[in-house]
Every structure is written in C-alpha cells, then in structure tokens.
C-alpha positions in Angstrom: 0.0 0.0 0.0 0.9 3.7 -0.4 0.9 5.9 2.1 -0.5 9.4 2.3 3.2 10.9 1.7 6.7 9.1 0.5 8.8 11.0 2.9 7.9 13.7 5.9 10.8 15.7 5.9 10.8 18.9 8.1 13.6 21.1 7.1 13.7 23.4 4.2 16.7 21.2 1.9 15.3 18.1 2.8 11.4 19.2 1.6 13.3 20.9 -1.7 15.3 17.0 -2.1 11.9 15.2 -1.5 10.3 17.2 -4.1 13.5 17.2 -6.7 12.5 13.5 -6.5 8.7 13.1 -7.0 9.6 15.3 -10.1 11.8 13.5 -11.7 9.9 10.6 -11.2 6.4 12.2 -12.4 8.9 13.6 -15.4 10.0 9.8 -16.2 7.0 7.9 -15.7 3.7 10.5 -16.6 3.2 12.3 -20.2 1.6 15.1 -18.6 4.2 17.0 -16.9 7.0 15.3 -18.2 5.8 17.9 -21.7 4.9 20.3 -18.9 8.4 20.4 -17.5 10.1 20.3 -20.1 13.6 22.5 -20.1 13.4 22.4 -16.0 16.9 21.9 -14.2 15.4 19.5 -11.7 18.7 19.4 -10.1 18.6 23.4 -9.8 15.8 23.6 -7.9 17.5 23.4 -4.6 16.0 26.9 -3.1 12.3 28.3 -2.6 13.5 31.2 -5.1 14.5 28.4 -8.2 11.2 27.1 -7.6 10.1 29.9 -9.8 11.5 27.9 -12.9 8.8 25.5 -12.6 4.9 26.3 -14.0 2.7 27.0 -11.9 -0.7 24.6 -12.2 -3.8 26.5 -11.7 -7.5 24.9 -10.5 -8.7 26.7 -14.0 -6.2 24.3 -15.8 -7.0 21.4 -13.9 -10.7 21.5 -15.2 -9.7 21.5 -18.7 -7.3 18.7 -18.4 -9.6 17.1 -16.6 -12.0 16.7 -19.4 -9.8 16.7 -22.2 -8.3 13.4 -20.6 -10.3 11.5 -17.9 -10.7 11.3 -15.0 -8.1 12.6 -13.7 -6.0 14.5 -16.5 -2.8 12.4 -16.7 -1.7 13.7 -13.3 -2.7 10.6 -11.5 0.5 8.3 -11.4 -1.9 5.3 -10.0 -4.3 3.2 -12.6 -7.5 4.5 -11.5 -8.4 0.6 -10.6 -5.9 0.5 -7.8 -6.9 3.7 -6.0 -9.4 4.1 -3.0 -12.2 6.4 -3.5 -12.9 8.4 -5.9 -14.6 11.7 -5.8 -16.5 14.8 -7.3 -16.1 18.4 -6.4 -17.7 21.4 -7.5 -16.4 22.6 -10.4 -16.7 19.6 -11.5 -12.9 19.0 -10.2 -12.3 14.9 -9.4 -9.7 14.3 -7.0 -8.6 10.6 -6.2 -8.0 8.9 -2.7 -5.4 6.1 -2.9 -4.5 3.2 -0.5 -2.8 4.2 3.3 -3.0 5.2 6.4 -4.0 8.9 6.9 -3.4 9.9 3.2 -4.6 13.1 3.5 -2.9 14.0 6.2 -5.2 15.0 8.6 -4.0 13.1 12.0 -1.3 16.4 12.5 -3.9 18.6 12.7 -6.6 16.1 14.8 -3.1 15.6 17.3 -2.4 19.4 17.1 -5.8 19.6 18.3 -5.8 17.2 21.6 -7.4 14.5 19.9 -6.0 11.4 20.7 -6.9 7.4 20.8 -10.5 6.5 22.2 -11.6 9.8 21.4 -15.4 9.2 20.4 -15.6 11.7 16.9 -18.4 13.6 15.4 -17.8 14.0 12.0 -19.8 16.3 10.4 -18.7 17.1 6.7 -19.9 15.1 3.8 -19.3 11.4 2.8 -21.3 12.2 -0.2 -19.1 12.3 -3.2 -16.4 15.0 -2.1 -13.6 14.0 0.1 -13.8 16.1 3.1 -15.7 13.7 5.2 -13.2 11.0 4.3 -10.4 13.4 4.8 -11.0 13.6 8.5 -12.3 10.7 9.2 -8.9 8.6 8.3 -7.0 10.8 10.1 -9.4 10.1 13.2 -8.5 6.6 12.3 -5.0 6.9 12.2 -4.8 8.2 15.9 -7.6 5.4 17.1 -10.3 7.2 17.5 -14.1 6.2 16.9 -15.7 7.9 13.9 -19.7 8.9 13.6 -20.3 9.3 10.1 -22.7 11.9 10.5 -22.5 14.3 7.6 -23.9 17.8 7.7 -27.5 18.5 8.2 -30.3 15.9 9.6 -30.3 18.3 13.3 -32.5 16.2 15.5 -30.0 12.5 14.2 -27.5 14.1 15.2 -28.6 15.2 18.5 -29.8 11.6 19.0 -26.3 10.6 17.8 -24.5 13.4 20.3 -26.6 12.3 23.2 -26.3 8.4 22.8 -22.3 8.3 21.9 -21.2 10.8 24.0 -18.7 12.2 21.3 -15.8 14.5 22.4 -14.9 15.6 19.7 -16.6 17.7 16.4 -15.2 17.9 12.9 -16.8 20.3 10.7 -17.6 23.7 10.3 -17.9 26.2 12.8 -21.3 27.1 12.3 -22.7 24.0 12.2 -21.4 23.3 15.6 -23.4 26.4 16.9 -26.7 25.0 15.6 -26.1 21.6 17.2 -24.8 23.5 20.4 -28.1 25.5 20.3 -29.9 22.9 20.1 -28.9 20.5 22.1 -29.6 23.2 24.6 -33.3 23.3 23.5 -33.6 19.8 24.2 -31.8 20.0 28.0 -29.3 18.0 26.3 -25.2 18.5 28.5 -23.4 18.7 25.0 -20.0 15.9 25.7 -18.4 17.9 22.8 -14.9 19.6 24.3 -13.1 20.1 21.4 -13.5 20.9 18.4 -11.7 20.9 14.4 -13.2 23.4 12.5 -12.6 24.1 8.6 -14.8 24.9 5.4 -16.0 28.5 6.5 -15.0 31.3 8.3 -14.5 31.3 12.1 -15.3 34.9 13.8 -13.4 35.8 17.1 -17.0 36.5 18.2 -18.0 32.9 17.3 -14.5 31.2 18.5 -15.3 32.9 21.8 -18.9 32.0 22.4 -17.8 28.6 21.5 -14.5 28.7 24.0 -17.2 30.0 26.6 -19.1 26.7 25.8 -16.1 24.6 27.4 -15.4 23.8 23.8 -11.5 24.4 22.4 -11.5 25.4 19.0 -8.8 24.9 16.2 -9.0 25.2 12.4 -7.3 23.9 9.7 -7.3 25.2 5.9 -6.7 22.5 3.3 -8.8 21.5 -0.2 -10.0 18.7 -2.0 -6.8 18.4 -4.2 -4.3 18.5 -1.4 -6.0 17.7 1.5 -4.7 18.6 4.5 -2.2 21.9 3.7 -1.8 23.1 6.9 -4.0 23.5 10.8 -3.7 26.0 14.3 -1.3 24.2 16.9 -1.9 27.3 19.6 0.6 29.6 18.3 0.4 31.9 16.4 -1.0 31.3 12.6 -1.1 27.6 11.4 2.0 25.8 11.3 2.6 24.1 7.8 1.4 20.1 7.1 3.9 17.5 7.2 5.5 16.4 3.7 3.8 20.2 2.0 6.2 22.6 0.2 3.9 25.7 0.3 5.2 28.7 -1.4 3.2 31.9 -1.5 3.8 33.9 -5.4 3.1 36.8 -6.6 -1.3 36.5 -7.9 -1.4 35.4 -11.9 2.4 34.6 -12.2 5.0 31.9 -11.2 6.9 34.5 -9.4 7.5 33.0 -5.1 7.4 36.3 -3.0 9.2 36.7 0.6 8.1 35.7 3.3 5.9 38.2 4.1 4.9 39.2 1.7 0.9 38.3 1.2 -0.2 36.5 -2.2 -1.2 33.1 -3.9 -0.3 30.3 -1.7 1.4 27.1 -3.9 1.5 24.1 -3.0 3.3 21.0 -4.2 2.0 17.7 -2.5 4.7 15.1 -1.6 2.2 12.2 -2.5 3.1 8.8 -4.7 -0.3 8.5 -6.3 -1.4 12.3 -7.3 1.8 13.7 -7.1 0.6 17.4 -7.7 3.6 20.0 -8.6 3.4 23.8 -7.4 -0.6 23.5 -7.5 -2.4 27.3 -6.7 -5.0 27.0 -4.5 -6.6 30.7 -5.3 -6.5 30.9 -1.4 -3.9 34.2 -0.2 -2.1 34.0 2.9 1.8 34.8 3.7 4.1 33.3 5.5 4.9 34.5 9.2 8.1 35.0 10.6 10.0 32.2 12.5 12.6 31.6 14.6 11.7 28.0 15.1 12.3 26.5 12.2 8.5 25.5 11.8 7.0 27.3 8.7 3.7 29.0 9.5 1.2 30.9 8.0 -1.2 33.6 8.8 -4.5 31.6 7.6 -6.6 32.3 5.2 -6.5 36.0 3.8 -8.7 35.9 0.5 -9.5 34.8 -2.9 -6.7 35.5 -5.5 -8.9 35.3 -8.3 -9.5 39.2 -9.2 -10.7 39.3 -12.3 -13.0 42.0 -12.7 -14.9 43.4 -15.1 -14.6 46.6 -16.5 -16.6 48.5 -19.1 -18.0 45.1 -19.8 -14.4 43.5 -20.3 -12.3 41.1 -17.7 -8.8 42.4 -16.5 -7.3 39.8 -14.9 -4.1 39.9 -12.7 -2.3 38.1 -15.3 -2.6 41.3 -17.1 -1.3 43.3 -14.6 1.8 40.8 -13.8 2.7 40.3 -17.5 2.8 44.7 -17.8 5.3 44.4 -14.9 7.5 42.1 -16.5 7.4 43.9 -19.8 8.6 46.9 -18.0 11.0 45.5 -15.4 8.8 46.1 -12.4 9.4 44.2 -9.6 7.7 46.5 -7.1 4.0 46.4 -6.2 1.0 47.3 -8.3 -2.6 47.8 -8.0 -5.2 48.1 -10.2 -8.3 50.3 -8.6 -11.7 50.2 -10.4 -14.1 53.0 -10.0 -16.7 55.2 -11.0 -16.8 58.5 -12.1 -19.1 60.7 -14.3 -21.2 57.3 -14.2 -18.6 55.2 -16.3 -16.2 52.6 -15.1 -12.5 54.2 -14.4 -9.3 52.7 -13.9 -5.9 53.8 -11.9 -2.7 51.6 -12.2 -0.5 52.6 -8.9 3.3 51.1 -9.2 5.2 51.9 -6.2 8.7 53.0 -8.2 11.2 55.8 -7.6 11.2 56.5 -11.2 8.1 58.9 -12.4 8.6 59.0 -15.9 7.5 55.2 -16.3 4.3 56.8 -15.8 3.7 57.3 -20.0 4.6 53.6 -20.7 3.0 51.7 -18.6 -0.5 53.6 -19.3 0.5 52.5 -23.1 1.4 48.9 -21.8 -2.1 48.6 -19.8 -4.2 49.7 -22.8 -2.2 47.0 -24.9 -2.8 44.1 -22.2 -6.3 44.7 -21.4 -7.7 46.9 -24.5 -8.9 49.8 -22.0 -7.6 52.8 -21.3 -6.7 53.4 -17.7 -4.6 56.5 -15.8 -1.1 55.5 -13.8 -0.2 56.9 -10.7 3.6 56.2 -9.6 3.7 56.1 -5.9 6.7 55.7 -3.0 7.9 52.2 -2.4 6.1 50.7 0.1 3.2 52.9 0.0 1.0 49.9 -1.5 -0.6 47.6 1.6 0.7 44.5 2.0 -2.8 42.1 1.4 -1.9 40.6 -1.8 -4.4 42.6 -3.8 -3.3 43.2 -7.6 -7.2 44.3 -8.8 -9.1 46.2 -6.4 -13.0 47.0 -7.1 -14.1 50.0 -5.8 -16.9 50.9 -7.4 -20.0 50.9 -4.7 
C-alpha cells in the first residue's frame, strides 16, 4: 500500500530534495508533466527562489485537463483501478483517494488539536461524493479514535447521535457546531463535545469565543479537495505548515515566489506517490509569518486570489497586470483600482517606483494588455498595503 506521503521531511533542503525527487519521477514515468516540464533543471531547484522555474498549475487548468483526458488529466500516477475512492467536487474537479494510512494528512492537525486514541468523533462534513468527510475521518482513524459518520444537516440525528455516543470531539464547520450546540440546549441535552476541528467557512473571534465559553476548544485547519490537509492551528500563532507540503506563496497570476511576508497566492506541491501534484495554486492568499523555530507557518486564510473584474463590460485579470510588470521590469507592487466617475467605469494603475517618468509607458502597456484605457499613478515604495491585492474594485 501507499501511504499518504513518501517522505515527511521537516527542514527546508530536505522538503526541496523530496520534491526534486517526486519530479523527476512524475517527469520519467507520466506524459503530462514530463511535456509540462520540459527545459526544468530539476537538479537546480535546490532553493524556494528556483522554484520559480517551474509552471505553476492552476484549479482553471485542472478543469480543462480534466475533461480533455479522464478522470483525472494524466496527473494521477496510480491506474484508477488501484486507487481508494474516488470523488466529485464542484467545479466539477475529481480528486482521487489512494491506499494508506491517513493519506490526507489529517492526524497532525486532529493531534495538534488534543485529539488522541478513544476519542469518540463527530464528523460532520460530507461522505457524499467529495472527500472532506473522508479526509478527516482517516486521520481520526489513524490516531484510534471512533468515527460517527454523521455528515452535515439531519439536526435532531444528530442530537440523537450526540446524546447516545457521547462524542468529544466535532469535525466540521464552525457554524454547524453552533446549531447543534443551540440545540442541544433546547432539548436540555449536557453537549459531551470539548473540542473541536473546525474548517470549510469562516471562524469569527466573536464565534470562537462563544464557543470557547461553551467549554469547547476550538482549532481550524485550511486544506482542499486536491491536497487535503495543507496546513492547521497548533496554539501559536497562525497555522504551522502540514507535514510532507512545500507551500510557497507567489506573486497572484504569475509563477513569481514572493518573501516571506509578503501576502499573495499560496502554492502548493503535495509530496504524494499516487497524485503527485507539482506547485498547485489553491486561489486561497495568505503569507508566511516569521519564525525563529524553524516551523514554517502561515497567517491563515486572507482571500481569494482570483480578481478578475470586469470593467466596461471587459475582464482584466491579474495576469494582465503581472505580465505589464514584466514587460517593464517592475518588480515592485502594483494595483489596479476600479471605479466610477461621471457614471462610467474608471481605472488607476498605482506602481510603487522611484522613477516617475514610467508613468507614459506603462498607461500605453495597460491599454495594450487589457484593451482599455486606464490612468497610472507612480507612488513611494512601500506605500501599496501588503494584502496581496493586484485588482481592487471600488466601485459601490
């Protein structure tokens, strides 16, 4: 059998080694990216920055291959036959399960959490079709806990279910847990529930609190159907990094890794034998926090990186902006604000450079690109806000 990942290395050189060698191998044994990666110095990629050599594979491109080549696009390295489950995501995106124990790698964030063997699990995502109730569930398994394979919805089961098995622990998302909280209540049920793994939506500190005030200790985690797992809260600060996941966080629309600190598109290349996914953008933004540790973290979830908007009835797309700075040698930052004004769409390129006469070619450059014609405002370095934002919408 297979398990969920080949090696679990921790440090930086030996994450960039593990990945040098699922490439090669998904170069020498699979069509698809050994055309895709074609030209690559594997053996150069030995630092986040060379990483950058390598396409980026986007959820958009995934889709296509997807039905160009069923099921899976050529990515999967294991015949179909010999895989666990398979699933279907909106989109429709399929994603494959194979054979092993916790191949999602969910136990690190279930263990980051306090769960641990004989803890009694509610587990309330779906085991219809998508993968995220069968995400959590073998990592449950994998620390020797008992699962209820509850799935979302059907309230008054599950309260049945909550008051008969006494679970201590919930999986799903956060506001699902306040409904069966509130509930439970109703019917002068003493909820077992003390802690909880929360992912899928978004967790306000007003709702963390209520729930903390509940006796109930709260922890997400942010993965997706393609990768599982990515990365989960441990009690510091952020959410430290999964086991065996060389996340990089580039620059929106491009191939380009940014510092740490920098907030954009996170990347992520799964160290994984059957669906060995290379420098795969999640559209999700976060950045990386600092560290002195050694344990790489993120700040969580900060966004969609898909910011294509329309303008005068016409997409502009962050590729568009990211291409114009590489035509003019721009490596600062640059934002695109959408407005209004005498009732028609208006656009203002701002490029934090000490140089104003770049002004009159990059207005000729973003009429080019995007066939509109849009002002450009030169501004200091480091007056742009750091939030990853290459297309901002104004208009109200």
């Amino acid at each position: 059998m297979v398990e969920h990942r080949d090696i679990a290395p921790s440090g930086d050189a030996d994450l960039l080694a593990a990945m040098r060698t699922q490439i090669s191998r998904a170069m020498e044994h699979q069509p698809f990216w050994a055309a895709r990666l074609a030209g690559v110095d594997v053996a150069a990629l030995t630092s986040r920055d060379a990483l950058g050599a390598v396409p980026v594979l986007r959820k958009s491109e995934l889709v296509d291959l997807q039905a160009k080549d069923p099921p899976f696009g050529g990515l999967t390295a294991t015949p179909v036959g010999a895989l666990a489950r398979l699933f279907i995501s909106p989109g429709p995106i399929f994603d494959p399960e194979g054979h092993g124990r916790d191949w999602w790698g969910a136990a690190k964030a279930l263990a980051a959490a306090g769960v641990g063997p004989q803890d009694i699990v509610l587990n309330t995502f779906s085991y219809h079709l998508t993968p995220a109730g069968a995400m959590f569930e073998s990592g449950a398994h994998a620390l020797g806990c008992a699962v209820i394979p509850a799935g979302p919805g059907n309230t008054a089961d599950q309260i049945v279910a909550i008051a008969q098995f006494q679970p201590t622990v919930y999986i799903g998302t956060p506001d699902f847990l306040k409904i069966l909280l509130d509930k439970a209540a109703e019917a002068n049920l003493a909820s077992s529930i003390r802690r909880a793994i929360v992912s899928g939506a978004a967790l306000p500190p007003s709702l963390r609190a209520e729930l903390v005030e509940r006796g109930i200790a709260v922890v997400q985690c942010y993965g997706t159907a393609d990768l599982g797992i990515v990365a989960y809260e441990d009690g510091g600060e952020g959410m430290v990094v999964n086991d065996g996941v060389v996340l990089e966080i580039v620059r929106p629309g491009t191939d380009d890794p940014l510092p740490d600190g920098e907030v954009g598109e996170i990347v992520v290349t799964r160290l994984n034998r059957d669906y060995p996914l290379i420098r795969f953008a999640t559209g999700d933004m976060s950045r990386v926090l600092p560290s002195t540790s050694g344990v790489r973290r993120i700040a969580g979830w900060m966004g969609r990186a898909d910011q294509a908007t329309k303008v005068k009835g016409m997409f502009v797309r962050p590729e568009q902006i990211a291409a114009l700075g590489k035509a003019l040698g721009i490596a600062g930052r640059m934002r695109l604000v959408v407005t209004r004004a005498n009732e028609q769409d208006a656009m203002v390129l701002k490029i934090e450079h000490t140089d104003p006469s770049l002004g009159d070619r990059a207005a000729a450059k973003l009429a080019e690109l995007t066939k509109l014609k849009g002002a450009v405002e030169i501004v200091p370095v480091g007056q742009l806000p750091n939030d990853g934002k290459i297309i901002a919408d104004e208009r109200t």
